[in-house]
Structure formats: C-alpha cells, structure tokens
N, C-alpha and C positions, 0 to 999 in steps of 0.2 A: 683417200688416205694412202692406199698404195701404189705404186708405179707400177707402169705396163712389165718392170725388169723380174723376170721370176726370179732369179738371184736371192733380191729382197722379200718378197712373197716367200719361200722356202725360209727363210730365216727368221721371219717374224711368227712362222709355226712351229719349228724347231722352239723358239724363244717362249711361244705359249705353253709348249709340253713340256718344260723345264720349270718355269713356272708354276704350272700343276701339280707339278712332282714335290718342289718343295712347301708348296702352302699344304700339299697332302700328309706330307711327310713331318715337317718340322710347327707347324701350326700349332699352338698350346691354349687356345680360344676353347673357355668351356662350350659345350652343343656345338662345334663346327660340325659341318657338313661335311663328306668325304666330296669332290667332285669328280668326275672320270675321267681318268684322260684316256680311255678309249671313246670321248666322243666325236664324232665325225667331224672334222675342219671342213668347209665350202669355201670357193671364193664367191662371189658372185660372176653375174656374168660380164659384167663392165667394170670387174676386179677391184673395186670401192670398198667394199663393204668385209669384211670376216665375220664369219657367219657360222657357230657354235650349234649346232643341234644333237640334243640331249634325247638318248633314249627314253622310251615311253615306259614308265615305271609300273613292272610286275609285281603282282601278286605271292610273296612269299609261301609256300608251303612249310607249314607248322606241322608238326609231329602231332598226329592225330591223335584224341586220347583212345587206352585202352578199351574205355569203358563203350566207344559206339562200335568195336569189332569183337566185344565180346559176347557172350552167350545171349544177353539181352538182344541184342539185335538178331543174330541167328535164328532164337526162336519165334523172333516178333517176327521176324519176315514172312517165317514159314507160318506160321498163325492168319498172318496178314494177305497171303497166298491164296490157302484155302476158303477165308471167307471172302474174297475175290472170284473164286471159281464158283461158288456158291450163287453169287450175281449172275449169272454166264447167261446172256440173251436179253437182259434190262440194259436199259441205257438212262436210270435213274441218278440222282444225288445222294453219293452214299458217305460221305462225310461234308456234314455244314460248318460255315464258320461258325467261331465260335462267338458269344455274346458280347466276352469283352472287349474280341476284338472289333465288332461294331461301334462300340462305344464310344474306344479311342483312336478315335481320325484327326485329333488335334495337335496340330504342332507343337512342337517341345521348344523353350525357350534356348536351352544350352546347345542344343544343335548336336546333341549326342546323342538324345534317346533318339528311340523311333515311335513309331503308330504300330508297328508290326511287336506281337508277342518274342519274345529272342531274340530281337535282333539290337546290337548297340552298336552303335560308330566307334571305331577306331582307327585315329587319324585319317586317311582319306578313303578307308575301306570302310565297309559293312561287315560287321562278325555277329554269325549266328550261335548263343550256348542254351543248351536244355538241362537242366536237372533231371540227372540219372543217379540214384543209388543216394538220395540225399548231398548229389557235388554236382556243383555245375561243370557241366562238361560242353567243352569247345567243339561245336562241327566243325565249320573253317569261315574264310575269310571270302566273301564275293566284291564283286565293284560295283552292284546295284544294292540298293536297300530287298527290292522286292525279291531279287534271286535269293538274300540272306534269310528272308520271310519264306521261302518256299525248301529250301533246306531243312530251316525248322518245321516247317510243317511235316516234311516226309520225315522226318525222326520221331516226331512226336505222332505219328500215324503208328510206323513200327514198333515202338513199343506200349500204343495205348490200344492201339486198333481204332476201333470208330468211337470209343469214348474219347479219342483224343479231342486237344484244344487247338483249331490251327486257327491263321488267317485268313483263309482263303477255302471258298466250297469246293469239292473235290468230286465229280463224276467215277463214275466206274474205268471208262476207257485212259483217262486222266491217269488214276493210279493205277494201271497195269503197264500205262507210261513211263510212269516213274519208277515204279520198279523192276521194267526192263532195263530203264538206264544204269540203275543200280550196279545190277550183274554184267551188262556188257561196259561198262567203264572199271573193273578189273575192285569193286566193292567199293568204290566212290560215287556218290551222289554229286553230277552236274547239273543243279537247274539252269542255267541257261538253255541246255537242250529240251528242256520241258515247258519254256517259257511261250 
C-alpha cells in the first residue's frame, strides 16, 4: 500500500491523526466509542502494512464505598486479628467454604452471574459487592472472576469472622496472608498477590 518514500508514509499518519480528531470530535453516533489518538502508529517492517496498536485496557478505580473503611472494618480486622493469634502454632482449616457455595458450580446462561457468592460481571470485568449495613456495598473491580471471589471472601471474613460465608476454605497462614496485604497495600485488598 505504501511506497518505500517516507514523504508519503509521514502523511498518511499525519492524515490518520486528523482523522481521529474529527470522528472524536464532531461524531453525533449514539454509543460511539471514543478512539485514542495516542495510539502508537507502526510501520511494518517491509513498510506494506499500517499497523494500529491499542492500549491494553485498565482497570478503572472507582471511589471505594464509605462503608468498607469504616468502623465495620476497623473493628472486624482487629476482632479478626486476635482470633488469629489465638490459632498461633496449628496449621489447621479455620474458615470452610461455605455450603452454597458448593452447590453452585453451574454455569449461568446470561454470562453475567457467577459460581462465586459476590461476584457479577461487569462488562469485561469481575466486580465484587457484599451487603453491609442492609446496602450492598462495592469492593472493586478485578480481571479474574476468582480474584473478585477472594476479595469477597476477605470482606466477608472481616466483618463476620469465622461465621462468615466464603468461596473458598481458608487456612490459618492463608488469612494472615491476607491481612498482611491488607495493611501493607496502604488499606486495599489485592488478591492477586494472595492468589
């Protein structure tokens, strides 16, 4: 498609960024897409082809709700702590899953819910909510189902203690794990690093 003359090459990029600008810009398409025109132009290497590569789509941060940095959590942790220190030298199962989550391992038709307790699909994420305080309340958003499953689990740990209902059985070393990462991730829970 294009000539060895970079001349032309330089202008038909110039022509694509101009381009971008006004389909971003002047577009009146209900649901358009924004596209970036910070995305990297390539030539190839036998200068044929143009070649568009689109950043790899992040994980927004949402405004965490009040409700998992307030006192509910503070105290569950600290609650959650001591009957941890309590364990201290067993290397037992001190939270099992829970029944229904055995139950349901069947696929869901609509491709939203999950198998996991709290967790529902949103667009191409997994978001984890627990019911605090009679409201469901947003943890966040992961890119695995299972990490959005183990999020809820550690909330649902903190504030139930060992009555809680998780996913997934949880050893003693496990949840000293987790709520190491807790405090050294500045009061954010990353399960990926627990995974």
């Amino acid at each position: 498609m294009f000539t060895s003359n970079p001349a032309e090459v330089q202008f038909d990029v110039v022509m694509h960024q101009q381009i971008l600008f006004l389909a971003n810009n002047f577009c009146l398409c209900p649901g358009a897409r924004k596209v970036s025109t910070d995305s990297v132009l390539d030539t190839s290497t036998q200068g044929e082809d143009l070649v568009i590569k689109q950043p790899s789509r992040t994980i927004k941060s949402r405004k965490k709700n009040r409700l998992l940095k307030s006192r509910n959590t503070k105290e569950g942790l600290f609650q959650l702590q001591r009957i941890l220190d309590s364990y201290a030298g067993t290397e037992e199962l001190v939270v099992a899953r829970s029944a229904k989550s055995k139950n349901n391992t069947r696929l869901h038709k609509s491709g939203r819910r999950s198998s996991y307790i709290g967790v529902s699909k949103n667009g191409d994420v997994w978001q984890a909510l627990i019911m605090i305080d009679s409201k469901k309340t947003y943890i966040g958003s992961y890119h695995t189902e299972k990490e959005a499953a183990m999020a809820y689990d550690f909330f649902s740990i903190v504030l139930k203690q060992l009555a809680a209902k998780t996913n997934f059985d949880y050893s003693l070393t496990l949840l000293k794990k987790m709520v190491h990462n807790y405090h050294s991730n500045d009061q954010e829970f990353v399960p990926s690093e627990c995974l």
